[in-house]
N, C-alpha and C positions, 0 to 999 in steps of 0.2 A: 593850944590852937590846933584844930585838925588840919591837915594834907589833902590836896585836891591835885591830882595830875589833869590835863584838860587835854586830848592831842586834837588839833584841828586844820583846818584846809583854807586858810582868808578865801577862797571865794564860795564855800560850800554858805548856803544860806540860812541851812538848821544848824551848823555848826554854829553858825553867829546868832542866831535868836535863842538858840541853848548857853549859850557865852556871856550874855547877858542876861538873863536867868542867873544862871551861878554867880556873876558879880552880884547882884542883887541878894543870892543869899549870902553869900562871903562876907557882905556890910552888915548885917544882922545875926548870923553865927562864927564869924571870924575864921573861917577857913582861909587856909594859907594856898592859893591856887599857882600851882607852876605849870604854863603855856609851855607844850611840849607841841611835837609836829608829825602830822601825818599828811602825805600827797595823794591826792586822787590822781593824780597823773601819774604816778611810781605803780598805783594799788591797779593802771589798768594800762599798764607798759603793753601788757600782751594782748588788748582789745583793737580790735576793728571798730573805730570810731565811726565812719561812715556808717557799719551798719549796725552795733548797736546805741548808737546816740542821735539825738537831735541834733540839727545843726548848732554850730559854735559852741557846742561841747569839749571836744579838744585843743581849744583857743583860750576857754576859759580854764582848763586846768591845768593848762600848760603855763597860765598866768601863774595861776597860784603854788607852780611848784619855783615858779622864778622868784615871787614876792617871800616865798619859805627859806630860800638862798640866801636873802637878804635880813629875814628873822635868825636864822642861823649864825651869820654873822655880825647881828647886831648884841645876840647873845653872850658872845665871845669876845668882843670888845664892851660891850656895857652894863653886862650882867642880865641875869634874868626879868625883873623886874622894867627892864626896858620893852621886854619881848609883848609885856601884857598890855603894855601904852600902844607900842605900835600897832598890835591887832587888833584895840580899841579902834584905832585911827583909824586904820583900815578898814574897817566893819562898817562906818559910820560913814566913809566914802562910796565905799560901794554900793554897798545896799540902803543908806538913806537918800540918797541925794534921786531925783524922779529918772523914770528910766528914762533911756536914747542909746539911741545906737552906737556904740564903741566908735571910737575914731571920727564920726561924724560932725557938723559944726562945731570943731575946734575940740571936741571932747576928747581925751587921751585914754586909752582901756587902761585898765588894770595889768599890771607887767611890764609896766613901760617907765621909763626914767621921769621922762613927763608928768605921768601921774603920781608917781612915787614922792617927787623930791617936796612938793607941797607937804606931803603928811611927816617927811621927816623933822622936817621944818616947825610944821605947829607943835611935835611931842620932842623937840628939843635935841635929836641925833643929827649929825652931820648928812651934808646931802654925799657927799662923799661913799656912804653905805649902800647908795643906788649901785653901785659899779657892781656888786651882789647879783645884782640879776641877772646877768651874764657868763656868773664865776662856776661852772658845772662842779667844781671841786668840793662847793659846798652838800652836793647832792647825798653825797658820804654821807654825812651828818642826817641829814634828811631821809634817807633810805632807812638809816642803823632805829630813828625812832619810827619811822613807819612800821617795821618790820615789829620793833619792841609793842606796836600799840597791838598790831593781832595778835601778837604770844597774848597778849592779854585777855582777846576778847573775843578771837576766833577770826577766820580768814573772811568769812562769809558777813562783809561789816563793813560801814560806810562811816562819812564823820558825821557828829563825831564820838570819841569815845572819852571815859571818863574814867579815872581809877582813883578811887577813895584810900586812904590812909595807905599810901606804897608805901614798902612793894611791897607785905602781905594784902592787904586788903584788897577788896572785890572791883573789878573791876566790867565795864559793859560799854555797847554801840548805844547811844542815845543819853537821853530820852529824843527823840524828836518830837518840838515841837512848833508851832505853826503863829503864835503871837507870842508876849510879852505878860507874863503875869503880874497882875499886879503885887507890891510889893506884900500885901497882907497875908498874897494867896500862894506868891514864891516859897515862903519855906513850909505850907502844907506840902504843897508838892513834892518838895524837896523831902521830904519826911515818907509819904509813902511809896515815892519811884525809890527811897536806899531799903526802905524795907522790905519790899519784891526781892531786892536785887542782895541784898542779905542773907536772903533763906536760899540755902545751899542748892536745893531742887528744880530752883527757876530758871525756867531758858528764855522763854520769849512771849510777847503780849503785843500783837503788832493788827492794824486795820489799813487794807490801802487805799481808802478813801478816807482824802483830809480836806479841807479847808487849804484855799492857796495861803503861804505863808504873808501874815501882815508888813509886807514890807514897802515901802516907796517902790525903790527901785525892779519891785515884782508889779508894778501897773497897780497894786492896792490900796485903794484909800482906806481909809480908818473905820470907815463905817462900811465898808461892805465885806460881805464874808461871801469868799468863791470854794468849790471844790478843783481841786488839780489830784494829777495823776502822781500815782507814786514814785517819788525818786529814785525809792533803790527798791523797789520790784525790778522786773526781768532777770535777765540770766546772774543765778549764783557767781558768777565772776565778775560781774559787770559792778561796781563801783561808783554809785552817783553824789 
């Protein structure tokens, strides 16, 4: 069985539609995928969010390096395999369910014990692993693989990233992409993004006009395809 390292961000929205992608081919070529963690909130400690982000950009990554505290620790008391349920869970909370505004009629954001203790609940961990969210100790844990995911793939790189048969094998930022392939069309894909990324010479194949990603909770119905602006253009340091 081959090895799939996967490092990701719960609220990054290409991490999670590349995430499910890979599960999709993982059922069909039996890759053995271990959910490792990288923060966008860690990757842009030294940004000026006000001026290079949209609003509630640093509310949302500030979520997801709290909900990562809590994958941290669920790893360590449950094992790995726990860590892939919860971020399923998590995925499916966030960005399926239709958008609204954080905090609004009764809705609980992302990073918050409220929202939290449901998902723990349905994937069978204690609600008790919420306390995580608040424990900065975990951050340790969380920095040491952030840090390990850019040795891997360069500083200049967003989620998420992907490392094929570690630790020798090749590792890269993306693919991103913007819907769900079907399941026939998942492991083409998957076939010619390792082959790019195989030949020793490749560095990058990137366009920043995409299609907003197909998701609920991005305002997108199923039938309509929009363009949106690129996440992680702007400044080389800037981290989307």
């Amino acid at each position: 069985m081959s090895r799939l390292n996967f490092y990701f961000d719960p609220v990054c929205p290409f991490a999670w539609m590349t995430s499910q992608w890979v599960r999709s081919v993982a059922r069909q070529r039996e890759y053995a995928v271990e959910w490792r963690f990288i923060s966008l909130r860690l990757l842009n400690a030294h940004v000026d969010y006000d001026a290079q982000f949209p609003p509630g950009y640093e509310a949302g990554h500030t979520a997801g390096l709290r909900l990562l505290r809590v994958a941290a620790r669920t790893r360590d008391e449950h094992g790995p395999d726990a860590v892939g349920a919860l971020y399923e869970e998590l995925g499916h909370r966030i960005f399926d369910a239709p958008p609204h505004d954080a905090g609004a009629d009764g809705v609980d954001p992302p990073g918050t014990a409220a929202f939290l203790r449901p998902v723990l609940t349905e994937v069978g961990l204690p609600e008790s692993l919420s306390e995580a969210l608040e424990d900065d100790t975990w951050d340790a844990v969380v920095r040491t693989e952030t840090d390990e995911a850019l040795e891997l793939a360069g500083r200049d790189v967003g989620t998420p990233i992907l490392h094929f048969d570690p630790p020798e094998g090749v590792a890269f930022f993306g693919p991103v992409i913007s819907r769900l392939p079907a399941e026939e069309e998942a492991v083409a894909l998957w076939d010619h993004v390792l082959g790019l990324a195989r030949f020793a010479g490749f560095a990058e194949l990137k366009r920043s006009l995409r299609e907003r990603p197909q998701l609920r909770a991005m305002g997108v119905a199923e039938e309509e395809i929009g363009v949106t602006e690129d996440w992680h253009a702007g400044s080389r340091r800037t981290h989307r």
